[in-house]
C-alpha positions in Angstrom: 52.9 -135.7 0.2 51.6 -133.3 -1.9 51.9 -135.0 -5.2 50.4 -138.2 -3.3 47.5 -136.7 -2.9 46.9 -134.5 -5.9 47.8 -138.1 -7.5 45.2 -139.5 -5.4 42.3 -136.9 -6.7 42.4 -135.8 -3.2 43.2 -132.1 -3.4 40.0 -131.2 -2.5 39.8 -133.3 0.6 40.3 -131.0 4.0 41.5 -134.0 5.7 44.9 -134.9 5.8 46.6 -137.9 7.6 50.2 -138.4 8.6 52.3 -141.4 10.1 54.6 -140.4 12.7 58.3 -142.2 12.9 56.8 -144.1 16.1 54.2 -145.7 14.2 51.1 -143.2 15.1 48.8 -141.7 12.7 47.8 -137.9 13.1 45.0 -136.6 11.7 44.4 -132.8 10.8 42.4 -130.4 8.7 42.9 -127.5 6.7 40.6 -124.8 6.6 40.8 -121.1 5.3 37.7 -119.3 5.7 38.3 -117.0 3.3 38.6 -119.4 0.4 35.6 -121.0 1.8 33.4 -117.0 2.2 35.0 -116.7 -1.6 33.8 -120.2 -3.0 30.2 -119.3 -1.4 30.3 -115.8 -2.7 31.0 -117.4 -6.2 28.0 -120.1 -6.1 25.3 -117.2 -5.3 26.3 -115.2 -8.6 
């Protein structure tokens, strides 16, 4: 999954979706607040 989506251009996407073996799609997000305090941090310098 991981190469899919750096494949895809998507590694920057916080959104991930996976199908399940029944057929269902679940949808979740990723998000570390430290990266994202960091990545602010780094823009106001």
């Amino acid at each position: 999954y991981a190469e899919w989506q750096f494949e895809m251009g998507a590694q920057a996407n916080t959104q991930h979706v996976l199908d399940t073996e029944e057929g269902d799609f679940l949808t979740y997000e990723l998000f570390d607040e430290e990266l994202e305090v960091r990545a602010v941090l780094r823009q106001a310098h």
